[in-house]
PyMOL CGO cylinders between C-alpha atoms (Angstrom):
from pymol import cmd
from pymol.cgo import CYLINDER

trace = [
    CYLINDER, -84.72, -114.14, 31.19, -84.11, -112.65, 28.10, 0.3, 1, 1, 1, 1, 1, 1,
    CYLINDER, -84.11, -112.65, 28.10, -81.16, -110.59, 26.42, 0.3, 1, 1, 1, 1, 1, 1,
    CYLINDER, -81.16, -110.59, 26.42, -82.84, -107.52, 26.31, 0.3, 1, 1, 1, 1, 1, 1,
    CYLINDER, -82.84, -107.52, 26.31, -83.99, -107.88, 30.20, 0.3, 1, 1, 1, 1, 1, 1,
    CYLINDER, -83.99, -107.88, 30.20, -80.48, -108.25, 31.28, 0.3, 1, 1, 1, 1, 1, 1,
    CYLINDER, -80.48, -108.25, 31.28, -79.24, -105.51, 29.26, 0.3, 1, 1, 1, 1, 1, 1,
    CYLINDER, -79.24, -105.51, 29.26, -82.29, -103.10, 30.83, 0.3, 1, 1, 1, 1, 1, 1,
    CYLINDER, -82.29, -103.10, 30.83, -81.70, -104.12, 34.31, 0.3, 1, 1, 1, 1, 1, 1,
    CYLINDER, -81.70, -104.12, 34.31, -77.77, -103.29, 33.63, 0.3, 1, 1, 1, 1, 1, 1,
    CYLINDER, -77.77, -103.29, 33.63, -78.70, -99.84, 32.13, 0.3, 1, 1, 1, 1, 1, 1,
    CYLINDER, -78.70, -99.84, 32.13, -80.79, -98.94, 35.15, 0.3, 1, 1, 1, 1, 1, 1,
    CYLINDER, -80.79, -98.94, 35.15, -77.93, -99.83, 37.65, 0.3, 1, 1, 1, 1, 1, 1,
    CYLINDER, -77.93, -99.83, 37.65, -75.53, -97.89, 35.46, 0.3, 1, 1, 1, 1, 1, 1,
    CYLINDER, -75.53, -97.89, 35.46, -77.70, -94.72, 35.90, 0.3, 1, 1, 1, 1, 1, 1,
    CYLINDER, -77.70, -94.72, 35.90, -78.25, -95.13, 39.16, 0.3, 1, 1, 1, 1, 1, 1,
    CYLINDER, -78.25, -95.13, 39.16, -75.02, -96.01, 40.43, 0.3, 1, 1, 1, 1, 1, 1,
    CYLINDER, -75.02, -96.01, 40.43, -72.18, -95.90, 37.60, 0.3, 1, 1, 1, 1, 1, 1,
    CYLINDER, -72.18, -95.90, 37.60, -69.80, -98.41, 36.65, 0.3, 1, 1, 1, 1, 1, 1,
    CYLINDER, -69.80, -98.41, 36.65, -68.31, -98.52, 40.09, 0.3, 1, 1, 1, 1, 1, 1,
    CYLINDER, -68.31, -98.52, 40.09, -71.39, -98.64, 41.91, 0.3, 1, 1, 1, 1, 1, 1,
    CYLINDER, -71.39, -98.64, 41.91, -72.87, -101.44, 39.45, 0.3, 1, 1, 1, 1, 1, 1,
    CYLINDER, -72.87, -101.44, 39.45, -71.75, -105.36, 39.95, 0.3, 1, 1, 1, 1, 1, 1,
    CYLINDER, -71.75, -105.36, 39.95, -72.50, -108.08, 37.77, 0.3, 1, 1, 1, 1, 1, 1,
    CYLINDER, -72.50, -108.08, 37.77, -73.79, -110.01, 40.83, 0.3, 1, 1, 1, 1, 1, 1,
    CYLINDER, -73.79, -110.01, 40.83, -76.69, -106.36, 41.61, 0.3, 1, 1, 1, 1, 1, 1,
    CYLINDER, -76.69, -106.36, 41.61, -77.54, -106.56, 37.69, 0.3, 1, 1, 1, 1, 1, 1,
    CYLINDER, -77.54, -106.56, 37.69, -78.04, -110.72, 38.05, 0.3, 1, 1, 1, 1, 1, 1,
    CYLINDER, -78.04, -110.72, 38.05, -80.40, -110.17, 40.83, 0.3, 1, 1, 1, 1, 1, 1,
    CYLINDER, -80.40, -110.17, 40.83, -81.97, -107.40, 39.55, 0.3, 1, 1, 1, 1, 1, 1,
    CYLINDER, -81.97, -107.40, 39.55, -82.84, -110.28, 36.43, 0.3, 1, 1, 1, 1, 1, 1,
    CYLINDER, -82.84, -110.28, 36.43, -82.96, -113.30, 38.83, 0.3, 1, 1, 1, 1, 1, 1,
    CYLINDER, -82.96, -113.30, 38.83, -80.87, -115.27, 37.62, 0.3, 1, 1, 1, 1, 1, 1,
    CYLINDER, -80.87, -115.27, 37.62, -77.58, -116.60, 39.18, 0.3, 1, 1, 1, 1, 1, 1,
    CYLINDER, -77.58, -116.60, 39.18, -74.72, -114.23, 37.99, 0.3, 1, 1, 1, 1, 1, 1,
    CYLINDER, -74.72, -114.23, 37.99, -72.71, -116.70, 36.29, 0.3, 1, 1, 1, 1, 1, 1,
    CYLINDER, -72.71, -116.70, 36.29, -75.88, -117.16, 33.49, 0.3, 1, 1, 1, 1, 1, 1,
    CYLINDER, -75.88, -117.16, 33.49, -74.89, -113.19, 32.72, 0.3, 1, 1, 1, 1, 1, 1,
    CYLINDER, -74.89, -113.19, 32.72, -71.48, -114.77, 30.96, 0.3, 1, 1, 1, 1, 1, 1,
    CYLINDER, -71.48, -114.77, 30.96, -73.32, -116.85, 28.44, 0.3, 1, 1, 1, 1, 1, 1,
    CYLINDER, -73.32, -116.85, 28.44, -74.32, -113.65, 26.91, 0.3, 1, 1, 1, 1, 1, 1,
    CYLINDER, -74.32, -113.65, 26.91, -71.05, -111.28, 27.42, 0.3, 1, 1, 1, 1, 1, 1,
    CYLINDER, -71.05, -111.28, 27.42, -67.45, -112.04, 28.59, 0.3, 1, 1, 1, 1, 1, 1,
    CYLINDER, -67.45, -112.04, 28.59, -67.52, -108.91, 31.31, 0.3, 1, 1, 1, 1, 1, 1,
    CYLINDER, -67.52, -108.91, 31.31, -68.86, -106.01, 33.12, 0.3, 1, 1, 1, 1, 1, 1,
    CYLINDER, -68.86, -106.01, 33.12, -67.30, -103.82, 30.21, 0.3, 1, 1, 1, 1, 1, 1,
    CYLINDER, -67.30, -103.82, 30.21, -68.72, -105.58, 27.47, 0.3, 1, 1, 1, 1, 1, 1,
    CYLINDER, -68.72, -105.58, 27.47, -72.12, -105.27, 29.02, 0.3, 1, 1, 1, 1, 1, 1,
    CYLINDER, -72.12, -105.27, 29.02, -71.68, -101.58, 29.74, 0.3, 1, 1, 1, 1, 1, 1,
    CYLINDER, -71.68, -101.58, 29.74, -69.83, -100.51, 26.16, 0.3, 1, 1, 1, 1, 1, 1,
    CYLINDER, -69.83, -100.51, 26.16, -73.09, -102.71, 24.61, 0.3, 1, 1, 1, 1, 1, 1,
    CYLINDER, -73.09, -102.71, 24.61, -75.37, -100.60, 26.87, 0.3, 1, 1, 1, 1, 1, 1,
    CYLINDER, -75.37, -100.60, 26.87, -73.67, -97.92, 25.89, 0.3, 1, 1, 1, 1, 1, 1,
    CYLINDER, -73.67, -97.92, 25.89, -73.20, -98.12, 21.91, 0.3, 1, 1, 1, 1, 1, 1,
    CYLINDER, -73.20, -98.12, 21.91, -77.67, -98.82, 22.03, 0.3, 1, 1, 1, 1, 1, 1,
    CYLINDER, -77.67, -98.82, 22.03, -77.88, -96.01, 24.75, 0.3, 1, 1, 1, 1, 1, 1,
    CYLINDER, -77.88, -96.01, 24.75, -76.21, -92.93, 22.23, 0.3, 1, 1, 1, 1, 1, 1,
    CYLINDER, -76.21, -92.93, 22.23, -78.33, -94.58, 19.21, 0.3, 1, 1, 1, 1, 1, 1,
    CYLINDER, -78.33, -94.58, 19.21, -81.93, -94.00, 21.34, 0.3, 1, 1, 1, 1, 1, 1,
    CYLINDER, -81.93, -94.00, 21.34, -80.73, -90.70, 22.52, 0.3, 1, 1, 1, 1, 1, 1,
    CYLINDER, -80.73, -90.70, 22.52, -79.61, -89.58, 19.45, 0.3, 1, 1, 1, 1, 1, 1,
    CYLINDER, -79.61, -89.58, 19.45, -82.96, -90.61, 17.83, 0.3, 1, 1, 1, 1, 1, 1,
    CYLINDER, -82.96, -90.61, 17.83, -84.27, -89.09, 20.52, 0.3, 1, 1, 1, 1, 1, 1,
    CYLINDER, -84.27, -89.09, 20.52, -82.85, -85.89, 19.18, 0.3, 1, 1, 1, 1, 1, 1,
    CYLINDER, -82.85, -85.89, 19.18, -83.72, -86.50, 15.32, 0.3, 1, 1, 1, 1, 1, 1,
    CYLINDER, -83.72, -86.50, 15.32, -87.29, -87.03, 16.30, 0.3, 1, 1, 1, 1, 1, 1,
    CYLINDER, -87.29, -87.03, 16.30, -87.40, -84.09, 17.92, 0.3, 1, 1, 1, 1, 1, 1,
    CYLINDER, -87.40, -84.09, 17.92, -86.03, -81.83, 15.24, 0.3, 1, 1, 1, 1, 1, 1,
    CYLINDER, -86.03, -81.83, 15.24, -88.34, -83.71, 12.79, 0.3, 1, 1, 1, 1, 1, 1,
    CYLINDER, -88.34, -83.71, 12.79, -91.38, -82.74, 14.83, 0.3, 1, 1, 1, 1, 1, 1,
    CYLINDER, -91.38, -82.74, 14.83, -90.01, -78.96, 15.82, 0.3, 1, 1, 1, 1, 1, 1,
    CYLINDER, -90.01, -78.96, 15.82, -88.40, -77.95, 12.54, 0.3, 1, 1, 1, 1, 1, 1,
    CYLINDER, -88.40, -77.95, 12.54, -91.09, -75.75, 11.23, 0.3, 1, 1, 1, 1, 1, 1,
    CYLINDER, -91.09, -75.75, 11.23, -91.61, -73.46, 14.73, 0.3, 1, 1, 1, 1, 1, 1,
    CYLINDER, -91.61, -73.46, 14.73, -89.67, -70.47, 15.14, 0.3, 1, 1, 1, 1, 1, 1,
    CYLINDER, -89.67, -70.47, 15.14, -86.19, -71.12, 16.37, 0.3, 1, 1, 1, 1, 1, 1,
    CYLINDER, -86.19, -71.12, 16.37, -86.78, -69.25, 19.43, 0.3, 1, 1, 1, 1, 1, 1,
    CYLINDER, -86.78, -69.25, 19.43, -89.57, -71.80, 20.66, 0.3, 1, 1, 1, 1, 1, 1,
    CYLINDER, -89.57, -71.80, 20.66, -87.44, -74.77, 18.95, 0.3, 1, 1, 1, 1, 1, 1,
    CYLINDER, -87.44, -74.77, 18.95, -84.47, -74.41, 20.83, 0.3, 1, 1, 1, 1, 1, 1,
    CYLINDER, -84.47, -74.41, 20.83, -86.03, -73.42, 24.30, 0.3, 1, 1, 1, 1, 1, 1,
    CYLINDER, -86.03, -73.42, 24.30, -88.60, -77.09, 23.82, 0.3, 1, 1, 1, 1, 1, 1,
    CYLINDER, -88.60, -77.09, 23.82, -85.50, -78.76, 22.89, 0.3, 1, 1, 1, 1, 1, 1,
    CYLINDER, -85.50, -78.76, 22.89, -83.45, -77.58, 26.19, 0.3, 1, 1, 1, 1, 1, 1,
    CYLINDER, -83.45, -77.58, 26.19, -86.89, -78.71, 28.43, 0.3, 1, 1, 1, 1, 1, 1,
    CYLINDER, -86.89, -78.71, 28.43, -87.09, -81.75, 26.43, 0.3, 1, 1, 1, 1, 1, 1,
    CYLINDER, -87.09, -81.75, 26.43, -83.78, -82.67, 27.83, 0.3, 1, 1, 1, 1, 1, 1,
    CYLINDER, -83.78, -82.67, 27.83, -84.18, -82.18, 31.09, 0.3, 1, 1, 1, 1, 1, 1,
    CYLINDER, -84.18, -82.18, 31.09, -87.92, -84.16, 30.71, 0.3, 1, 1, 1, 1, 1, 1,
    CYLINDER, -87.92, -84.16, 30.71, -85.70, -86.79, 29.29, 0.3, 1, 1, 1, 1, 1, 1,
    CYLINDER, -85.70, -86.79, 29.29, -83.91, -87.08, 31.90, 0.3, 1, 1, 1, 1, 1, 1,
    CYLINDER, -83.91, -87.08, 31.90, -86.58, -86.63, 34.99, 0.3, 1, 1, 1, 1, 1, 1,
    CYLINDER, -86.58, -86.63, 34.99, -88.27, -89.36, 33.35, 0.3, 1, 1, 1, 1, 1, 1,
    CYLINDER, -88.27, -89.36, 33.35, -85.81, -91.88, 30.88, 0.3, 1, 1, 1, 1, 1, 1,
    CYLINDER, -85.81, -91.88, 30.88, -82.99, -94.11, 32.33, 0.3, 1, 1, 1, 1, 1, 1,
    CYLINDER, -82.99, -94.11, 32.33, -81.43, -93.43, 29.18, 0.3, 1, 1, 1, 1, 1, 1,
    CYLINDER, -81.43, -93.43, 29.18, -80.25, -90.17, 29.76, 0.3, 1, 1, 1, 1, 1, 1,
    CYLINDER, -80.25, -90.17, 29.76, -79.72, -90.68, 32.95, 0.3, 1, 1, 1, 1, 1, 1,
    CYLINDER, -79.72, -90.68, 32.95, -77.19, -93.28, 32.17, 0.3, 1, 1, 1, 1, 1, 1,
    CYLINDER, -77.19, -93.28, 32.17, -75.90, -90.85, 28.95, 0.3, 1, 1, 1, 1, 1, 1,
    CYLINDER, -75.90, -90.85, 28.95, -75.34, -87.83, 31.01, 0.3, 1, 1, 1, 1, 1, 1,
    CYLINDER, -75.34, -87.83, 31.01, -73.93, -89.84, 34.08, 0.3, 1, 1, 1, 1, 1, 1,
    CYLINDER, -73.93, -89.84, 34.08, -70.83, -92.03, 31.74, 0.3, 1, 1, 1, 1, 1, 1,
    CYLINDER, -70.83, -92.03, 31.74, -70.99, -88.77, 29.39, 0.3, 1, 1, 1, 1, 1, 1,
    CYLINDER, -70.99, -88.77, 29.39, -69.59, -86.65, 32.55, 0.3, 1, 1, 1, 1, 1, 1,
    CYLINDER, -69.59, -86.65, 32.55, -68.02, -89.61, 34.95, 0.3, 1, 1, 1, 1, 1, 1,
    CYLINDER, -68.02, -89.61, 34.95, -66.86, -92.53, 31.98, 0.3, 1, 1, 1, 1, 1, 1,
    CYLINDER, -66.86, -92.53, 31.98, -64.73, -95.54, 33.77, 0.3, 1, 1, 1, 1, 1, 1,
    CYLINDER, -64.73, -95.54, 33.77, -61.52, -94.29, 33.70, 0.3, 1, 1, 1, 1, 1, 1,
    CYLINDER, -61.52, -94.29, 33.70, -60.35, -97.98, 31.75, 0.3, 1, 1, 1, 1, 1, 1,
    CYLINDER, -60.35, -97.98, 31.75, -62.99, -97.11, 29.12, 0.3, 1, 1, 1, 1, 1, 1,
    CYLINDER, -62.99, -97.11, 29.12, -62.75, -93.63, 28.64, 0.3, 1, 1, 1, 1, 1, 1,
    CYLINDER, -62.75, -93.63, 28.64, -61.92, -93.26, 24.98, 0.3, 1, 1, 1, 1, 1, 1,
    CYLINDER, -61.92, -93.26, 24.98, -64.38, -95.65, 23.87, 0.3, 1, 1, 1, 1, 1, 1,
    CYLINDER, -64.38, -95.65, 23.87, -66.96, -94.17, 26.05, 0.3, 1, 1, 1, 1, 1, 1,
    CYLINDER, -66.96, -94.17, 26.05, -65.81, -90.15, 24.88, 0.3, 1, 1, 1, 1, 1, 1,
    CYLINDER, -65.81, -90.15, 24.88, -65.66, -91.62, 21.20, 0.3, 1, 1, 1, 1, 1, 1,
    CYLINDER, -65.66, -91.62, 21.20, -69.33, -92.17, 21.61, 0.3, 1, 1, 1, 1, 1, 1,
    CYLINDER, -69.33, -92.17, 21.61, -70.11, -88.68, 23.73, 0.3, 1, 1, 1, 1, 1, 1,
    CYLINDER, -70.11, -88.68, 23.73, -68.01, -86.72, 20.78, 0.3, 1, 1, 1, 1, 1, 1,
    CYLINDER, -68.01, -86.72, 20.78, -69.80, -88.50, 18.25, 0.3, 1, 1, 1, 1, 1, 1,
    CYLINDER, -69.80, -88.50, 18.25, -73.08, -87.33, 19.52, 0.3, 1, 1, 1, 1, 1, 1,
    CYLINDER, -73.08, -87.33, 19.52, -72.01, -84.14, 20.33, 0.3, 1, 1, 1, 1, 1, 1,
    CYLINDER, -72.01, -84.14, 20.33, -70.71, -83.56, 16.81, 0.3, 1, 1, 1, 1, 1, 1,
    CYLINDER, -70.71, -83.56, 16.81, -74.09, -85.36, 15.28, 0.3, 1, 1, 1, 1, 1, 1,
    CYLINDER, -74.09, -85.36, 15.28, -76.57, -83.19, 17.30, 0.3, 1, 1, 1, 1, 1, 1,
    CYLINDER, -76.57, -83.19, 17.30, -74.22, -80.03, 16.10, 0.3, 1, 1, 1, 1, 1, 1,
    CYLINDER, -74.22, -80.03, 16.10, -74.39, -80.86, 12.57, 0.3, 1, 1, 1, 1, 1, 1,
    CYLINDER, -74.39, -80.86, 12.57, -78.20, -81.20, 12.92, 0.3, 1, 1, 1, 1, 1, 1,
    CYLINDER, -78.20, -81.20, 12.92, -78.80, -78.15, 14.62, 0.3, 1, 1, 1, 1, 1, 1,
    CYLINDER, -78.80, -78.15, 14.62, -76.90, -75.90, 12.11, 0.3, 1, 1, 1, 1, 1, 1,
    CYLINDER, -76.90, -75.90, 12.11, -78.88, -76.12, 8.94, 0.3, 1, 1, 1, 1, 1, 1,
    CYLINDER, -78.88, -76.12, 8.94, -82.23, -75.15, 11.33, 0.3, 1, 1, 1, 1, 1, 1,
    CYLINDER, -82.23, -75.15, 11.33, -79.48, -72.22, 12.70, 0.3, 1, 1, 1, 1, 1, 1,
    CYLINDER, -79.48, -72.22, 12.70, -78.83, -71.06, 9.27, 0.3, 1, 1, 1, 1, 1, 1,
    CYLINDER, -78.83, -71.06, 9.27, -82.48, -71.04, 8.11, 0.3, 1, 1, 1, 1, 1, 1,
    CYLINDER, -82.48, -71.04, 8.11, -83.78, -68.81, 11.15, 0.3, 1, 1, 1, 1, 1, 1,
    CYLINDER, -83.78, -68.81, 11.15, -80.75, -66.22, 9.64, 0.3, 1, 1, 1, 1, 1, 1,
    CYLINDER, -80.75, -66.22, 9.64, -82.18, -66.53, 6.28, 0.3, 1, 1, 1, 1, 1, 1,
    CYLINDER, -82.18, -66.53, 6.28, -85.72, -65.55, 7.79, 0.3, 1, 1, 1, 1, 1, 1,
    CYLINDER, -85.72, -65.55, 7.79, -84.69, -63.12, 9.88, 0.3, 1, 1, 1, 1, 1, 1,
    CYLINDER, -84.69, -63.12, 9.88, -85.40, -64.78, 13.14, 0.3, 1, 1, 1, 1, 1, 1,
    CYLINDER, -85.40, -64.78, 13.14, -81.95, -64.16, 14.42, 0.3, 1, 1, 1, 1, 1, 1,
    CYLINDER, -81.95, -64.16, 14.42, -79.64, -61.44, 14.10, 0.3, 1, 1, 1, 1, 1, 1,
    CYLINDER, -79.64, -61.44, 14.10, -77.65, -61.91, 10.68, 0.3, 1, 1, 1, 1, 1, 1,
    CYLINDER, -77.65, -61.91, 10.68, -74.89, -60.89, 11.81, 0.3, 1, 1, 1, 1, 1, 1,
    CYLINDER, -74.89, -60.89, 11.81, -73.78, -63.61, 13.70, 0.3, 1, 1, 1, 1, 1, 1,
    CYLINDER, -73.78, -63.61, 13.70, -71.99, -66.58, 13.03, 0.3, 1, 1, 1, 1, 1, 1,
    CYLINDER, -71.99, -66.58, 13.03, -74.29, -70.12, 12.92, 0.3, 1, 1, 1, 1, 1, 1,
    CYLINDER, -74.29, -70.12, 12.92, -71.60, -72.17, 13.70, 0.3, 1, 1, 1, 1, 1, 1,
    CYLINDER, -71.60, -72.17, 13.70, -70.44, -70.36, 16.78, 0.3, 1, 1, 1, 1, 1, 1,
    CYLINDER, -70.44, -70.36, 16.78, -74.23, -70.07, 17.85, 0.3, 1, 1, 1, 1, 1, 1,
    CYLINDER, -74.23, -70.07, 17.85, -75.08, -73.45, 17.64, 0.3, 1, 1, 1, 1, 1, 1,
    CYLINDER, -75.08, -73.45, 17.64, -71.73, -74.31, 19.37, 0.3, 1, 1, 1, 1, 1, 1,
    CYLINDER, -71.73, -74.31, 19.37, -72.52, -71.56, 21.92, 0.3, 1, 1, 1, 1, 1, 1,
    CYLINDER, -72.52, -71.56, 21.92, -76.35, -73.50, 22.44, 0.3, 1, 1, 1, 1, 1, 1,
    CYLINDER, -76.35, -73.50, 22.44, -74.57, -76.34, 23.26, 0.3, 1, 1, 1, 1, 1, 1,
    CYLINDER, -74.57, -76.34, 23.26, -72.71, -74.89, 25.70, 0.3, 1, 1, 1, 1, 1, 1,
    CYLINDER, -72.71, -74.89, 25.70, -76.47, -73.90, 27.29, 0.3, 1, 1, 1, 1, 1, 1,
    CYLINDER, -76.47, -73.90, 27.29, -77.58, -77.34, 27.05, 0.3, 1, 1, 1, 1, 1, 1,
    CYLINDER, -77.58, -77.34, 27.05, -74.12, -78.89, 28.66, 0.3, 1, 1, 1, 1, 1, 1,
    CYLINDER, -74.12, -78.89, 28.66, -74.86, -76.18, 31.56, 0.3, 1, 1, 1, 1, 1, 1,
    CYLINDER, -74.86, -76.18, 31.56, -78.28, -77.38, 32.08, 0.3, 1, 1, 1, 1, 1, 1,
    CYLINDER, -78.28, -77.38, 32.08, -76.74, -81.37, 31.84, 0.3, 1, 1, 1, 1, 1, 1,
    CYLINDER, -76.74, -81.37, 31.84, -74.39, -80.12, 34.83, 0.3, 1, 1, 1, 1, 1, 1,
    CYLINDER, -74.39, -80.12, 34.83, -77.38, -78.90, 37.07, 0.3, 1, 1, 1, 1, 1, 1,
    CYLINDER, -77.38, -78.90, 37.07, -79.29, -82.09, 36.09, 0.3, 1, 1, 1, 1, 1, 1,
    CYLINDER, -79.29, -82.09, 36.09, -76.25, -84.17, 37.30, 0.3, 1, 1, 1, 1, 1, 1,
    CYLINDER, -76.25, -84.17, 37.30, -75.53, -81.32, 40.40, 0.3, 1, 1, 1, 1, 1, 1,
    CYLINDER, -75.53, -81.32, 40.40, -78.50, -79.96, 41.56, 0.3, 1, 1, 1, 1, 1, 1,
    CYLINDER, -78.50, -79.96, 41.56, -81.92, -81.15, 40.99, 0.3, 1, 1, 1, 1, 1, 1,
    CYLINDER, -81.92, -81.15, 40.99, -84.94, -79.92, 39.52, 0.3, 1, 1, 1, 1, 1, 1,
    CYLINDER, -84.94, -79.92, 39.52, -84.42, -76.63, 41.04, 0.3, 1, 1, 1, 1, 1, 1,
    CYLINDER, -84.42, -76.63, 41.04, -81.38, -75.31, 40.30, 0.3, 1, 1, 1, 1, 1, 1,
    CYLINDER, -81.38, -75.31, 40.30, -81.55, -77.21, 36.78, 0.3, 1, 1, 1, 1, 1, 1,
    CYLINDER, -81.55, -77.21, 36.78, -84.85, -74.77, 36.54, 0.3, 1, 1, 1, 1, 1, 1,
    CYLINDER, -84.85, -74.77, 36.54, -82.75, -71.70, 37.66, 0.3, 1, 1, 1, 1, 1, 1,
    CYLINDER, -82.75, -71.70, 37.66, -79.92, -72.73, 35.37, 0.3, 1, 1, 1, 1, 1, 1,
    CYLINDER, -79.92, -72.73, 35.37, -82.33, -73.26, 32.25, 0.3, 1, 1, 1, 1, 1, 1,
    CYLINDER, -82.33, -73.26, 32.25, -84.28, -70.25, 32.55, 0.3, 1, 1, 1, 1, 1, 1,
    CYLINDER, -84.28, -70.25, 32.55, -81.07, -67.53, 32.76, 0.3, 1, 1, 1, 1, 1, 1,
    CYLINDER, -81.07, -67.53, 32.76, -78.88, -69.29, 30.62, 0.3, 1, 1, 1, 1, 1, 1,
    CYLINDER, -78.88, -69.29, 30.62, -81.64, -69.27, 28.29, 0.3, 1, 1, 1, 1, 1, 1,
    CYLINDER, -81.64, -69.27, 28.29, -82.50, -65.03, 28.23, 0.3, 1, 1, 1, 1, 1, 1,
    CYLINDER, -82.50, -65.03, 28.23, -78.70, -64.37, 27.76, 0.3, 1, 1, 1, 1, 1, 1,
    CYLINDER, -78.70, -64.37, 27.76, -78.46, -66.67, 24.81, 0.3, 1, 1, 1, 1, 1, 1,
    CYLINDER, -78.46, -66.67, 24.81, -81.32, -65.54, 23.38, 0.3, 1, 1, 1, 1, 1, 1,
    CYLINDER, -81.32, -65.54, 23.38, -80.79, -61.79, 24.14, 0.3, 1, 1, 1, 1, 1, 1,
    CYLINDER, -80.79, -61.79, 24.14, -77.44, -62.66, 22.04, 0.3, 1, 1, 1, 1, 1, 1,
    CYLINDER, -77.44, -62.66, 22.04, -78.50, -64.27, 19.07, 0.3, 1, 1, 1, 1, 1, 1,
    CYLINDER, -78.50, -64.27, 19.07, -82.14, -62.50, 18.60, 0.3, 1, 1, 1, 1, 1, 1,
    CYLINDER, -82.14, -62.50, 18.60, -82.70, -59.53, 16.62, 0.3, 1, 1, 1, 1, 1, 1,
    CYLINDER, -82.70, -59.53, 16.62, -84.56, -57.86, 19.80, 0.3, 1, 1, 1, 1, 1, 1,
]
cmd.load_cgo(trace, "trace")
């Protein structure tokens, strides 16, 4: 058994079942090993999770910068619509974001600062990233120039965190639903249609 195997087997029973759902004794079998050999590597359950964690928001935030490296040059219309399906395909098929969205939106209530430290951080990151692509697509005319980037790309996030909530919620379905008329009113908003 290796460090990284115990740390994947914890991150899958975190997505899957939360902190409360998830005991050291599930993640040890998971592993097979006896659960007192998960000790030699960390003291607790919340070290393992906040270690989890902290590697969990660095994947899914390169998850993120990859995909605004590879995007950048499309129109912003097509950019931002990819990078709302590329979430929820994240998250149909990653245990990552499962776990990300799951602590992001239900943290233990003992860890909650350290955990929301870590979702604000992100939050703030993918804002800061997605405002200089904003500003450009006002500078060539791709969205109305009227409005404001920073309240646009705040307001896109607030599309994306409704299309987390019907990933959590509802299932492929209603996520679907959600993504699709969330996305025409923002767009009907900041487009110079």
């Amino acid at each position: 058994m290796t460090l990284q195997q115990l740390k994947e087997a914890a991150l899958h029973r975190f997505a899957e079942h939360g902190y409360d759902g998830t005991s050291m004794a599930h993640i040890a079998e998971d592993v097979g090993i006896k659960k007192q050999s998960i000790y030699t590597h960390f003291k607790g359950k919340d070290e393992l999770f906040l270690q989890v964690c902290n590697e969990v928001v660095e994947n899914e935030l390169k998850s993120v910068i990859d995909f605004i490296e590879q995007n950048q040059t499309r129109s912003i219309e097509g950019f931002l619509y990819d990078f709302l399906v590329h979430h929820k395909e994240r998250y149909e098929q990653n245990a990552d974001t499962k776990f990300w969205l799951r602590i992001s939106f239900f943290p233990p209530a003992h860890l909650h600062g350290e955990v929301m430290k870590n979702v604000y951080s992100y939050l703030d990151k993918m804002e800061e990233l997605l405002e200089p692509l904003m500003e450009k697509a006002v500078s060539e005319h791709q969205i109305d120039e009227t409005i404001d980037v920073k309240r646009a790309t705040a307001a896109f996030l607030g599309v994306l965190d409704g299309v987390f909530v019907e990933m959590l919620y509802g299932g492929p379905e209603r996520t679907n639903k959600r993504l699709d008329a969330s996305w025409h009113f923002y767009w009907r908003g900041v487009s110079k249609e």
